[in-house]
C-alpha positions as CSV (number, residue, x, y, z in Angstrom):
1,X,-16.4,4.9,18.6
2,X,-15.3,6.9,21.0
3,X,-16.6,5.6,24.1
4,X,-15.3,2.0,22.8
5,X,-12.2,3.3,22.6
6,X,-12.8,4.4,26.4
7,X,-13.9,1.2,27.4
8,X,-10.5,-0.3,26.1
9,X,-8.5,2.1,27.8
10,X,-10.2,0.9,31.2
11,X,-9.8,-3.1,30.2
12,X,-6.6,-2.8,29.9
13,X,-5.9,-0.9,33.1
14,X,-5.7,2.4,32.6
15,X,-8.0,5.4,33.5
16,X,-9.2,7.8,30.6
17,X,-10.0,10.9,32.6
18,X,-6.4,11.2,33.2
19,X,-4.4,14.3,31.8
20,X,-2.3,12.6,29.2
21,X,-5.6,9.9,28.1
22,X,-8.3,12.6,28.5
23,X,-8.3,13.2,24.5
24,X,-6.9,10.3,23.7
25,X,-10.7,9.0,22.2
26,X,-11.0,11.6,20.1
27,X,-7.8,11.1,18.3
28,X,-7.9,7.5,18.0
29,X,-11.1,8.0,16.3
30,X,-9.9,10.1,13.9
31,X,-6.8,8.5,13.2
32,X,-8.6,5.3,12.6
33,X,-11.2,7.2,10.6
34,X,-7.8,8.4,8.3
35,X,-6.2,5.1,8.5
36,X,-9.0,3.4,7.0
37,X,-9.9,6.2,4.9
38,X,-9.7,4.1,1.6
39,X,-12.9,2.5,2.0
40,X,-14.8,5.5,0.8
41,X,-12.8,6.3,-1.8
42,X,-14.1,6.0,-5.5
43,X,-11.3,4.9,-8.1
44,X,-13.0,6.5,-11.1
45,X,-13.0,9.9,-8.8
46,X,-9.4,9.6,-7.8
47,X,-8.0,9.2,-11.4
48,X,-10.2,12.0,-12.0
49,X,-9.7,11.5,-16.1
50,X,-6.0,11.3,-15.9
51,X,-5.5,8.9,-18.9
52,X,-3.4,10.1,-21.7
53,X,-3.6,8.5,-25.6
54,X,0.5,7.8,-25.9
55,X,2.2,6.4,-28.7
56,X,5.0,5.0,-25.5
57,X,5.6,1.0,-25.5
58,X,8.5,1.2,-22.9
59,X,8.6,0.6,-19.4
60,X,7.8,3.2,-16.7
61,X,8.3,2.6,-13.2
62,X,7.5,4.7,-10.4
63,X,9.8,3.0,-7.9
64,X,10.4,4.0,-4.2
65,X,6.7,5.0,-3.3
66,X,6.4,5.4,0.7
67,X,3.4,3.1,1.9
68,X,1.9,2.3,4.8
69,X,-1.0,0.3,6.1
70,X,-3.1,-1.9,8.9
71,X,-2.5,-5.4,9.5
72,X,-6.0,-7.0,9.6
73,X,-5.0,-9.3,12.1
74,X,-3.6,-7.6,14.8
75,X,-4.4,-3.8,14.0
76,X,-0.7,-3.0,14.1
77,X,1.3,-1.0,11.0
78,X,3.1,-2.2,8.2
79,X,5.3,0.1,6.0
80,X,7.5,0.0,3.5
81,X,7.9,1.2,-0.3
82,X,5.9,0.0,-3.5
83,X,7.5,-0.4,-6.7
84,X,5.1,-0.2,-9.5
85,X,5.7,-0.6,-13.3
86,X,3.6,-1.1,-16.4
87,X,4.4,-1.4,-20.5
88,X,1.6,1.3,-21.6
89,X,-0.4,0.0,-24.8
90,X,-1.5,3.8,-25.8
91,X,-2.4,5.1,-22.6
92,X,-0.6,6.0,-19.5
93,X,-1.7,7.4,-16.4
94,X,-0.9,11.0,-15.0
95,X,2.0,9.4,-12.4
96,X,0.8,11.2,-9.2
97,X,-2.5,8.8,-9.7
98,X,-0.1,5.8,-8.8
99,X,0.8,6.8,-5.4
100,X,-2.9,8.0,-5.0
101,X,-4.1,4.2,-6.0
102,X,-1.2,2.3,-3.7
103,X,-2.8,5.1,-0.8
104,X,-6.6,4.0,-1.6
105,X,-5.9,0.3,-1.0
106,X,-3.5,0.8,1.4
107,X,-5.6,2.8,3.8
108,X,-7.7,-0.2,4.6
109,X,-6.9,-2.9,7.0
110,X,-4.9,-5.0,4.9
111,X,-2.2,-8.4,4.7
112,X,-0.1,-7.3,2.0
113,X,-0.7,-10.3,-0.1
114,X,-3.9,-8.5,-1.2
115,X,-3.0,-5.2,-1.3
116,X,0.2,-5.9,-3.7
117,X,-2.7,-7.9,-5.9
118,X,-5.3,-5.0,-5.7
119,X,-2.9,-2.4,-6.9
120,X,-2.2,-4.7,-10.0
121,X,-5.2,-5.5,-10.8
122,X,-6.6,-1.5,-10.2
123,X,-3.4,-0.4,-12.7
124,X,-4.1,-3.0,-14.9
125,X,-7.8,-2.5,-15.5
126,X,-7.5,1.2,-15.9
127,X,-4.4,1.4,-18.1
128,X,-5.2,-2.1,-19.9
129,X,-1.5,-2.5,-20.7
130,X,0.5,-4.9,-22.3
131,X,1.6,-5.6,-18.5
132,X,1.6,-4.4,-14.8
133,X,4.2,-5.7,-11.9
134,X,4.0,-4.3,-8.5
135,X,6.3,-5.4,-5.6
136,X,5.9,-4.3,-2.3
137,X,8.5,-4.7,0.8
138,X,7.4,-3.6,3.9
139,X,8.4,-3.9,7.7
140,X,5.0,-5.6,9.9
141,X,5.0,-4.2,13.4
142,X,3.0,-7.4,14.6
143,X,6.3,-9.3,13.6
144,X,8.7,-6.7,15.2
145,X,6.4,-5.7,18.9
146,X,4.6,-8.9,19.8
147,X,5.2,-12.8,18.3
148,X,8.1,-13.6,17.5
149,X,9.8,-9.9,17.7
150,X,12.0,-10.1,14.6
151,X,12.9,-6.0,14.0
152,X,14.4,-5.4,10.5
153,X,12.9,-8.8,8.8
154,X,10.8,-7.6,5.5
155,X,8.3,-9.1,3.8
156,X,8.7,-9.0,-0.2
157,X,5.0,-9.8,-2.3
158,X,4.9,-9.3,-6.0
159,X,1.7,-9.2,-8.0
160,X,3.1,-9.5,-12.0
161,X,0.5,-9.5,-14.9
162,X,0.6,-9.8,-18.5
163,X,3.8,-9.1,-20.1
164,X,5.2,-9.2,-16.5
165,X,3.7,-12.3,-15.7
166,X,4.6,-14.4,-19.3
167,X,8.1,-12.7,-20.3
168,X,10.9,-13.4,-18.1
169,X,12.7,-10.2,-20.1
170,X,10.2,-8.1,-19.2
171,X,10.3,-9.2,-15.5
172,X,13.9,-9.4,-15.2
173,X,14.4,-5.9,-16.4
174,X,12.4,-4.4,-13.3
175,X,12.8,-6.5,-11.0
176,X,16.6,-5.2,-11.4
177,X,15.4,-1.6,-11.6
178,X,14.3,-2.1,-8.2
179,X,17.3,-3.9,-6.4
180,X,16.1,-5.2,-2.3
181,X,15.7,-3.4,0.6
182,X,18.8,-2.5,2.2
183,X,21.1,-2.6,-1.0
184,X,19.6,0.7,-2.2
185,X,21.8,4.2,-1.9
């Protein structure tokens, strides 16, 4: 990798056995290696047991959850914050696993479309809840550096199943648990 990563250094103009490029290789390497890091990462291992027998039928949201990940088409970040909830049916999840789940998908190159759906469906299969809804909003640098160069325009995807999905109640109440971007405190 890293002498491809040298090759695009000198097509597009610059020279890599300069200073300030000299190691630049090596850490591209291994920050793509991290970026994409989600690939090799077993579900069953990363919940590592942490399902719980509850006798809880309300809501639980774990709201706010920092996220980042690669645009597929142009290689470029997105980032935002997930919002995740789920109406447990006897089981819930240990909640750190949530943020570890939205991280597995997330460090793959991704459009968000699929990554807001993957996280459902993930949650949802491993709970087996009465419902799941996940909404991400996140900020795409390929919108904001290149194309049309829109800075501060988010991009809202929802991914509501079950309960979520059939009962407008049910999506009403978290969808105003988690009010829009820029009208949080």
């Amino acid at each position: 990798m890293k002498d491809l990563i040298k090759e695009i250094l000198v097509q597009i103009g610059e020279d890599p056995s300069r200073e300030g490029l000299r190691n630049t290789p090596e850490r591209v390497e291994k920050s793509l290696k991290f970026l994409t890091s989600g690939y090799h990462i077993n579900i069953d291992e990363l919940v590592n047991g942490a399902l719980f027998q509850e006798d809880y039928d309300e809501m639980v949201i774990v709201k706010d959850i920092d996220l980042f990940s690669t645009c597929e088409h142009h290689m470029l970040p997105f980032v935002g914050k997930c919002h995740v909830a789920y109406l447990p049916k006897g089981k819930i999840i240990g909640i750190s696993k949530v943020p570890r789940i939205i991280d597995m998908f997330s460090r793959r190159l991704q459009v968000q479309e699929r990554l807001t759906k993957q996280i459902a469906d993930s949650l949802n299969h491993i709970l087996q809840p009465i419902g799941v809804g996940v909404v991400i909003e996140a900020l795409h640098l390929c919108m904001c550096m290149r194309g049309v160069i829109k800075q501060n325009s988010y991009t809202t995807t929802s991914a509501m199943l079950g309960s979520f999905k059939t009962d407008a109640r049910t999506r009403s109440e978290f969808l105003n648990l988690i009010p829009p971007q820029g009208t949080r405190r």
